[in-house]
C-alpha positions as CSV (number, residue, x, y, z in Angstrom):
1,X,83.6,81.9,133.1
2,X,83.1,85.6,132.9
3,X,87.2,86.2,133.1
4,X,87.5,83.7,130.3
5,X,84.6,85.6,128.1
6,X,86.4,88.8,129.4
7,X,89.9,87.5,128.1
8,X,88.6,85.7,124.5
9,X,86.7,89.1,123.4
10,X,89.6,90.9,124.3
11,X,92.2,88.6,122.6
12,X,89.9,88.9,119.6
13,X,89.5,92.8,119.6
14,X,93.5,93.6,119.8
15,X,94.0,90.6,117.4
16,X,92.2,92.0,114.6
17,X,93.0,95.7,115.3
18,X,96.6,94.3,114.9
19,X,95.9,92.4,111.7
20,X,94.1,95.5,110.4
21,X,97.6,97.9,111.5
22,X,100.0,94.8,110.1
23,X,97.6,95.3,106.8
24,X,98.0,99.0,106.5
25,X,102.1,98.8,107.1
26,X,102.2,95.5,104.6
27,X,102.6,96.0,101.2
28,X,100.1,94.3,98.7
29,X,97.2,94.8,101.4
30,X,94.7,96.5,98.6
31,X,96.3,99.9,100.2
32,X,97.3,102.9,97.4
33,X,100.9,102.1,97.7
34,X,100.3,98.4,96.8
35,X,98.0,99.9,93.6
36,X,101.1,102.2,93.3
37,X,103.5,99.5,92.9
38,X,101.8,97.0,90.5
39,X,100.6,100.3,87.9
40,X,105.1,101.2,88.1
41,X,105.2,97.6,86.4
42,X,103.2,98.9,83.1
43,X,105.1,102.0,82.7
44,X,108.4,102.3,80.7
45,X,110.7,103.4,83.2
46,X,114.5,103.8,82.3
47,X,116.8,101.5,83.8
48,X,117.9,105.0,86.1
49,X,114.3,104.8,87.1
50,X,113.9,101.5,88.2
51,X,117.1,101.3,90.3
52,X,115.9,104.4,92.0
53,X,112.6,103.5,92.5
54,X,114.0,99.7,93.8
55,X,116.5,101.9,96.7
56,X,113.3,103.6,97.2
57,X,111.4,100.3,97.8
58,X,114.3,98.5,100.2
59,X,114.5,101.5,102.2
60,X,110.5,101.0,103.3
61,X,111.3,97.1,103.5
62,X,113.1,97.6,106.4
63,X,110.9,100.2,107.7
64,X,108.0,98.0,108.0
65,X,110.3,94.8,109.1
66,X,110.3,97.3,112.3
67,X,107.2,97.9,112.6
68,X,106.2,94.5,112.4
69,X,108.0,93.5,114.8
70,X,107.4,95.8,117.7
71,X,103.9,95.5,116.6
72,X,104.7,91.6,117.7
73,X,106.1,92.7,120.9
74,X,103.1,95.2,122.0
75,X,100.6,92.1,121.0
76,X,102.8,89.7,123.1
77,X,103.2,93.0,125.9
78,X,98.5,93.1,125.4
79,X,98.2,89.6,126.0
80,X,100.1,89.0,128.7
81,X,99.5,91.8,131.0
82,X,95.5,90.9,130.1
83,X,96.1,87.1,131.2
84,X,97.4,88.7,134.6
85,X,95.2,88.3,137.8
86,X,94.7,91.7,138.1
87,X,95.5,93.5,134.7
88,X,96.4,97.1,134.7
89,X,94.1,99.2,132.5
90,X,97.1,102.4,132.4
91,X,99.2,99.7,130.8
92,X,96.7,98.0,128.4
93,X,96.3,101.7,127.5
94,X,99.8,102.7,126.9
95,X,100.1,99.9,124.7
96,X,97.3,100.6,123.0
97,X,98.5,104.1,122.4
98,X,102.0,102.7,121.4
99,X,100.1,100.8,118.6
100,X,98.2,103.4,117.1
101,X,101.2,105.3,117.0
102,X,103.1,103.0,114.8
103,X,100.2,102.8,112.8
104,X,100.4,106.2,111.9
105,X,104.4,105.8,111.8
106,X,103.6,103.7,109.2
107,X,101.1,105.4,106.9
108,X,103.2,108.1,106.8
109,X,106.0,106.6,105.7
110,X,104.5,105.2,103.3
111,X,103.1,108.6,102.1
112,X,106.7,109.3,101.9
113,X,107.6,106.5,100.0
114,X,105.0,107.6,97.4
115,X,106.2,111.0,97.2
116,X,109.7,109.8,96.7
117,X,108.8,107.3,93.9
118,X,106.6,110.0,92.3
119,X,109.5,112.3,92.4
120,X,111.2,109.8,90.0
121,X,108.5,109.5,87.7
122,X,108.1,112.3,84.0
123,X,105.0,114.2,84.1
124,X,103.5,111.5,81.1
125,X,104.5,109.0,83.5
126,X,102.1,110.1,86.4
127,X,99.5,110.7,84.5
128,X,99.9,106.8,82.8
129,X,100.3,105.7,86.6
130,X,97.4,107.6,87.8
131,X,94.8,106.1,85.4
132,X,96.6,102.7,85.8
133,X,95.8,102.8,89.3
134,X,92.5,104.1,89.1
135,X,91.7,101.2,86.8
136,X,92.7,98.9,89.4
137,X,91.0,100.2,92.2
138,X,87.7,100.0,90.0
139,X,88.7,96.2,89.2
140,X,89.3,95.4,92.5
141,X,85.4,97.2,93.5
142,X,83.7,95.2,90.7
143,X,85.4,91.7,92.5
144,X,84.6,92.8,95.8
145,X,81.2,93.4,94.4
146,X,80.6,90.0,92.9
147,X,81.6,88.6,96.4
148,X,79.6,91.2,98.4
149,X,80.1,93.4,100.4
150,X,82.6,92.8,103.1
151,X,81.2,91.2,106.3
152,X,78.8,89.2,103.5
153,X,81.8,86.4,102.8
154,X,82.7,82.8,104.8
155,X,83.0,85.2,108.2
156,X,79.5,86.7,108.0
157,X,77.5,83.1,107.0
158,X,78.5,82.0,110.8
């Protein structure tokens, strides 16, 4: 009973740390570059500007396709060494390691991503983008508010 405790808390830790990485490397996941990417829709970009800043966009698309899935395979990798008999801690470690890695992979390209897209932008531009996402963000407090804080939602009444 206590390997099967041992195994469901574990499933459940690397499961949401996942989730949480998958989140960060997703776009649309509340991150800056999600607020980034609706606010470039309320701008007046040139047609120059939107082809550029669509190349810019496919490029990360594939980026995070490979993240995604090697985070699938280091998940698959977790869970089966930890339904082993005996599982090795070094390797539960390593792949650990490997994850946090591509999660940092991944926030820095999509820094990079935002620095390229800024690039394309006039100075009136980022300015208009700034406050458009800043205005967002604020919205997206005053929901979050209304629903409570997090932990206070359908998950934290069980």
């Amino acid at each position: 009973m206590k390997k099967m405790s041992l195994f469901l808390t574990a499933t459940a830790l690397l499961g949401s740390l996942t989730l949480g990485t998958v989140a960060l490397a997703s776009p649309g996941r509340g991150d800056m570059s999600h607020h980034f990417m609706r606010a470039m829709k309320d701008l007046e970009l040139t047609d120059e500007q939107k082809t550029e800043l669509r190349a810019i966009r496919e490029e990360a698309r594939g980026d995070r396709d490979a993240h995604r899935a090697e985070m699938e395979s280091i998940r698959e990798a977790f869970l089966a060494e930890l339904a082993s008999d005996t599982p090795n801690a070094a390797a539960l470690h390593d792949l650990v390691d490997r994850k946090n890695d591509l999660a940092s992979e991944a926030g820095h390209a999509r820094v990079d991503g935002l620095v390229k897209a800024h690039a394309v932008l006039t100075p009136e531009q980022r300015t208009e983008l700034l406050t458009l996402m800043e205005e967002r963000h604020e919205q997206r407090a005053e929901r979050r508010g209304e629903r409570g804080e997090r932990g206070e939602g359908r998950r934290g009444g069980r």
